[in-house]
Wavefront OBJ file of the C-alpha trace (Angstrom):
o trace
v -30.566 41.605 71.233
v -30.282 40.908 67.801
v -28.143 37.658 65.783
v -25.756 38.175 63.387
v -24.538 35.429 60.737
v -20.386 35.011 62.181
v -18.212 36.404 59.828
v -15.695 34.245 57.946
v -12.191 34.941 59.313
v -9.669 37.534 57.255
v -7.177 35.636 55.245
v -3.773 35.486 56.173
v -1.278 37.237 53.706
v 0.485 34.010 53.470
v -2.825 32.014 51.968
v -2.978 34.292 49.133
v 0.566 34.081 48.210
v -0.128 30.564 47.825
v -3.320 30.612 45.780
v -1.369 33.045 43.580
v 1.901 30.765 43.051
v -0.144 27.963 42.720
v -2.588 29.451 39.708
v 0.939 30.833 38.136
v 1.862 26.968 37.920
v -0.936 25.836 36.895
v -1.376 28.674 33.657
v 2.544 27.530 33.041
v 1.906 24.131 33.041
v -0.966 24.306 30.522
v 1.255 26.641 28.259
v 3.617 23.973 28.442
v 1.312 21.089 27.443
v -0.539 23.457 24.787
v 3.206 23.424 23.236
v 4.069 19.901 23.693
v 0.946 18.722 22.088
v 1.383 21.486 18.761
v 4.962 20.239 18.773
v 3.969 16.397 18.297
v 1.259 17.252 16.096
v 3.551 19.707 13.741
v 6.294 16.540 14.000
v 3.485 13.707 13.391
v 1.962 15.576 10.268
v 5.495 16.539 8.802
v 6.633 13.082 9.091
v 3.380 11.338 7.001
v 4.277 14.150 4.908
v 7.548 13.403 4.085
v 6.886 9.370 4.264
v 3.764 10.137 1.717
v 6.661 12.258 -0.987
v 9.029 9.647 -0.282
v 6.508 6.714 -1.501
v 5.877 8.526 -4.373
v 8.917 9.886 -5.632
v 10.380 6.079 -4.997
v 12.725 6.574 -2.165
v 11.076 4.040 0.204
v 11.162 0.634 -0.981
v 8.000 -0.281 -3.897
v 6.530 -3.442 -4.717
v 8.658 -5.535 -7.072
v 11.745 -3.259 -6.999
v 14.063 -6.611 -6.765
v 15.791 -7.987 -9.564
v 16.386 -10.754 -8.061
v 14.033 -13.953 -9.237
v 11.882 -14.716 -6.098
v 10.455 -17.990 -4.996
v 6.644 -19.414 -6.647
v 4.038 -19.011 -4.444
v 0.998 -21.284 -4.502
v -1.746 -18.790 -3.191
v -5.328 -20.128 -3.394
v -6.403 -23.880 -4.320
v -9.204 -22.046 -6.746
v -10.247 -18.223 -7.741
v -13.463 -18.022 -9.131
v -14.923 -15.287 -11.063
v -16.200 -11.983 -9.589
v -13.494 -13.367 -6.553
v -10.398 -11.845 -5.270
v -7.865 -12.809 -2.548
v -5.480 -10.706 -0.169
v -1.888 -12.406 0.341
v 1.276 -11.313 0.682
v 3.999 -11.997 -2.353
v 6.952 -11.787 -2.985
v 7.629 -11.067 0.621
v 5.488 -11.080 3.711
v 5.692 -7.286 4.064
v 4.462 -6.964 0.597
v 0.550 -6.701 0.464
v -0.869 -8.219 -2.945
v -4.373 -8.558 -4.243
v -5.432 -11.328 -6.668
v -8.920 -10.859 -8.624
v -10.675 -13.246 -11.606
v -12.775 -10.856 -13.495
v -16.304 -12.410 -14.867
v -14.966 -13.333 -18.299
v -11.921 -15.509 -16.226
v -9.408 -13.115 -16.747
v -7.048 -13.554 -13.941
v -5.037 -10.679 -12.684
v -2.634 -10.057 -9.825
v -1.800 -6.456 -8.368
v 0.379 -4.905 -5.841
v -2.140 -3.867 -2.723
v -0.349 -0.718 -1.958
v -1.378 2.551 -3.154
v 1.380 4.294 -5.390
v -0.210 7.713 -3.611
v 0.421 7.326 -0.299
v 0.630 3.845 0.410
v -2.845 2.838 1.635
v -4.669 0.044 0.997
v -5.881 -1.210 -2.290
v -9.563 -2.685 -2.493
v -11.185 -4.543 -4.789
v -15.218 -3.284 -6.078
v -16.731 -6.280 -8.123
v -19.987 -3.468 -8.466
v -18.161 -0.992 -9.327
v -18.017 -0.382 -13.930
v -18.258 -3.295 -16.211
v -15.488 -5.651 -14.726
v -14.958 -3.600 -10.880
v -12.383 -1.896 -10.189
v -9.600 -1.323 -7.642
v -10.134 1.093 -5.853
v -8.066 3.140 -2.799
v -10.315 4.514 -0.042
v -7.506 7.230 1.515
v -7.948 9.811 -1.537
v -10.516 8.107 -3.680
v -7.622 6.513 -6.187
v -8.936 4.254 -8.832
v -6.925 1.290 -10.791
v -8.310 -0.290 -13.778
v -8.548 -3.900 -13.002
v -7.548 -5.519 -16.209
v -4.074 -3.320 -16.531
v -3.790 -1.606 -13.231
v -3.307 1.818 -14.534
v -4.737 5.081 -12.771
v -8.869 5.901 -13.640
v -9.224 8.551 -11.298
v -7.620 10.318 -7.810
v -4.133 11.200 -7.115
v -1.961 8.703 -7.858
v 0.600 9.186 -10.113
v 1.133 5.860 -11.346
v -0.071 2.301 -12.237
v 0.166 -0.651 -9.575
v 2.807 -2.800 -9.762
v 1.915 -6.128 -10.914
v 2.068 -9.799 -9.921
v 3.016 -12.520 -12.061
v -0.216 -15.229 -11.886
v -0.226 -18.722 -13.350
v -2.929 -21.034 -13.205
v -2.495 -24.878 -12.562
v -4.017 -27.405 -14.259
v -5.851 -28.320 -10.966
v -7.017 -24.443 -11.076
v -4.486 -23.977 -7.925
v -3.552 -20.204 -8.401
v 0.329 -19.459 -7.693
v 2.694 -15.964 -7.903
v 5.648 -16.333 -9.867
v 7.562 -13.103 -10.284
v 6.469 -8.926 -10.008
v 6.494 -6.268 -12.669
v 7.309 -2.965 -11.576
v 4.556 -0.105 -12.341
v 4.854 0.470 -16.419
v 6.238 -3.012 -16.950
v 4.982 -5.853 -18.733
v 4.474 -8.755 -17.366
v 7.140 -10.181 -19.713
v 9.313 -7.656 -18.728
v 9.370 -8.088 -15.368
v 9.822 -12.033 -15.471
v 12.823 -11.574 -18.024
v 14.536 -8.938 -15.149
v 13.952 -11.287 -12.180
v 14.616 -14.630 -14.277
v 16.963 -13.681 -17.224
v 18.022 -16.475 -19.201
v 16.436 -19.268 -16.899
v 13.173 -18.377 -19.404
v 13.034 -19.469 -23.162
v 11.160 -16.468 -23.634
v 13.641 -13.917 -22.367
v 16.155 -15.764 -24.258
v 14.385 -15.286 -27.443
v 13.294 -11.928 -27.229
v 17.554 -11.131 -26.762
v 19.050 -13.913 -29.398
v 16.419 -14.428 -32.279
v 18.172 -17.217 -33.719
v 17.497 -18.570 -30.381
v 13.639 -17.677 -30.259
v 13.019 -18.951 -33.866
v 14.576 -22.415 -32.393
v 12.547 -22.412 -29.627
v 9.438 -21.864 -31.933
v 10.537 -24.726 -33.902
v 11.121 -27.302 -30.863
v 7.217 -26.117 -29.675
v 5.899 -26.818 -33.362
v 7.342 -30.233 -33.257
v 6.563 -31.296 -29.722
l 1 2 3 4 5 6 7 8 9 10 11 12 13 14 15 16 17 18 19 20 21 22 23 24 25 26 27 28 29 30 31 32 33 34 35 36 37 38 39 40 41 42 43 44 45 46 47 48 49 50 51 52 53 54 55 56 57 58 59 60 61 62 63 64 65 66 67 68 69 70 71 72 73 74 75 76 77 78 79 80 81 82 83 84 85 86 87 88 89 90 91 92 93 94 95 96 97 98 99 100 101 102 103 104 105 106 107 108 109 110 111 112 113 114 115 116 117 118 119 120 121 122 123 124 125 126 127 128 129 130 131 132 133 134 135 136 137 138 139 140 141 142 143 144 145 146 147 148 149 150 151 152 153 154 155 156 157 158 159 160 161 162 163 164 165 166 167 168 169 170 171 172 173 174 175 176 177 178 179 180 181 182 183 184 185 186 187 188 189 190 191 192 193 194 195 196 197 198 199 200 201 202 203 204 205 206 207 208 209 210 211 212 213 214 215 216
């Protein structure tokens, strides 16, 4: 009499129906999330996209669009040279770099790329007097004017208005937009409040004021 290994029962009609609704769920399922995910990824990219065109055509707000004068800012006790210093002026939203160059040059900069809005760095090693430098798309700023070296972007940092104490406590005092002086963009934030803006609009005025320093 010989053994024979049993024989695994026949499957019932209904079983396979099952398995075969089941793997049709499953395949629909995955097309579905295969979708979803291209969908958020097509919606993700177009929005950094249109948020990177919009930063640099100037539709989203830019460092030291404001006319209006805003408040000094004392932001380091001392800056010495080859130093720089993150802080946020003239509001907390706005990311500013400060950097003292070897020869004591002092120099203030908005932090934000004019590309696509990254974040601006400061190399002490990089050239004769460092540079500032982006890391997204390899963007480089001069550090003594803030104008564009190298990379993408397609304009100068703003700037920020620095003024040494006599106690060498460093403070912000006003923005210039990118292409501005520095005199320029005090004399749109503080008008006639400054001597100089007052001079450079009423010479009479100016040649008065040059006077009253020669005397004092």
């Amino acid at each position: 009499m010989s053994v024979t290994d049993p024989q695994p029962p026949a499957p019932e009609a209904g079983a396979d129906a099952a398995q075969e609704a089941l793997h049709d769920r499953i395949a629909a399922d995955s097309l579905t999330t295969r979708r979803d995910y291209l969908r958020i990824v097509a919606t993700v990219s177009g929005g950094l996209a249109v948020g990177g065109v919009a930063v640099a055509s100037g539709i989203l707000h830019r460092h030291g669009d404001s006319d209006g004068a805003p408040e000094p800012k004392r932001i380091a006790d001392r800056i010495l040279p080859g130093e720089s210093l993150a802080f946020r002026y003239p509001g907390d939203e706005d990311r500013a770099i400060a950097v003292r160059m070897e020869d004591g040059t002092l120099a203030g900069y908005s932090a934000v790329c004019t590309h696509l809005a990254c974040a601006v760095l400061w190399r002490r090693d990089r050239g004769s007097e460092g540079e500032l430098y982006c890391p997204c798309h390899e963007g480089v700023f001069d550090a003594r004017t803030g104008e564009v070296t190298a990379g993408p972007p397609p304009r100068g940092l703003p700037k920020v208005v620095l003024i040494e104490q006599a106690d060498g406590s460093v403070w912000a005092i006003g923005t210039a937009r990118s292409g501005e002086s520095l005199e320029e963009g005090l004399c749109r934030q503080q008008g006639d409040a400054l001597r100089l803006c007052r001079a450079q609009t009423d010479p009479a005025a100016g040649t008065a004021a040059v006077e009253r320093s020669a005397r004092s």
